[in-house]
C-alpha positions in Angstrom: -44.8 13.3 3.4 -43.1 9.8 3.0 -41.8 10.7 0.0 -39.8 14.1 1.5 -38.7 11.8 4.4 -37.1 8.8 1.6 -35.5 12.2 -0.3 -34.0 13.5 3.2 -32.7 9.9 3.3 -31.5 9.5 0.4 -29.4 13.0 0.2 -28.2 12.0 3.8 -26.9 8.7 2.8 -25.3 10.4 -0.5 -23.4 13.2 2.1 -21.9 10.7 4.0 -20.7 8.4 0.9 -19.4 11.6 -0.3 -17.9 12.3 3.1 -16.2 9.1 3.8 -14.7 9.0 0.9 -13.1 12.1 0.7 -10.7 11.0 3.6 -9.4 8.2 1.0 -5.8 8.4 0.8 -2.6 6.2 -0.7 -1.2 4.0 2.3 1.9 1.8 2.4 2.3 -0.3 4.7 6.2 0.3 5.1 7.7 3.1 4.6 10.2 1.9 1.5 7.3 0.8 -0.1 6.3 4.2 -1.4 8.5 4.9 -4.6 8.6 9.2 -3.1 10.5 7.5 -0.7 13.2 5.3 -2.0 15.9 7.7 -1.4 15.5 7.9 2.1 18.4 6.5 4.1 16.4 3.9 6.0 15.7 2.6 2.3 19.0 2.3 1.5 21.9 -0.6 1.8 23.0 -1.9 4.3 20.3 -0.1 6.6 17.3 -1.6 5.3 19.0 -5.3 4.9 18.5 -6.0 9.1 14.4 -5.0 8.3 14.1 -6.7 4.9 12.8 -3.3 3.9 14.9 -2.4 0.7 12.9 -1.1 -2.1 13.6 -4.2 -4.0 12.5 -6.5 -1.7 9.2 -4.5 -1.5 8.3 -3.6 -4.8 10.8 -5.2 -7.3 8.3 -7.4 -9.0 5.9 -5.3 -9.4 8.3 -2.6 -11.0 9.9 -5.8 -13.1 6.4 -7.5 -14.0 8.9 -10.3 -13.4 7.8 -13.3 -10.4 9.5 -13.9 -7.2 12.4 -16.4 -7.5 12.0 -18.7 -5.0 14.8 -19.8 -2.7 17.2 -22.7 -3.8 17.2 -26.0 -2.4 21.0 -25.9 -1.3 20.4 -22.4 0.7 17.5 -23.7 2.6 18.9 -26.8 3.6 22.2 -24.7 4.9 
């Protein structure tokens, strides 16, 4: 008897691995992230400059496998 009730467990458990991760999906969280997407016109110049949202601000060095620049001395202390 135990060990029907540790199988009944164990397929249960199985289902609702199986289950949960069937409702696994791709997720971005903005919207210009998503490379399908880039040619939307909230991804585009000069809307997306007021959200820092542009594609390449995104994505860029991931796409470039180059590292973020960071900012200059002279433009931060402007």
């Amino acid at each position: 008897m135990n060990q029907n009730k540790f199988l009944y467990i164990v397929i249960a458990v199985s289902l609702l691995c199986v289950i949960l991760l069937s409702g696994c999906e791709d997720r971005y969280r903005y919207i210009c992230q998503n490379p399908d997407k880039f040619d939307l016109p909230e991804c585009q110049k000069p809307r997306c400059l007021f959200t820092q949202t542009c594609p390449e601000y995104l994505v860029a060095p991931v796409l470039t496998n180059k590292p973020v620049e960071p900012p200059k001395v002279e433009d931060v202390k402007k």
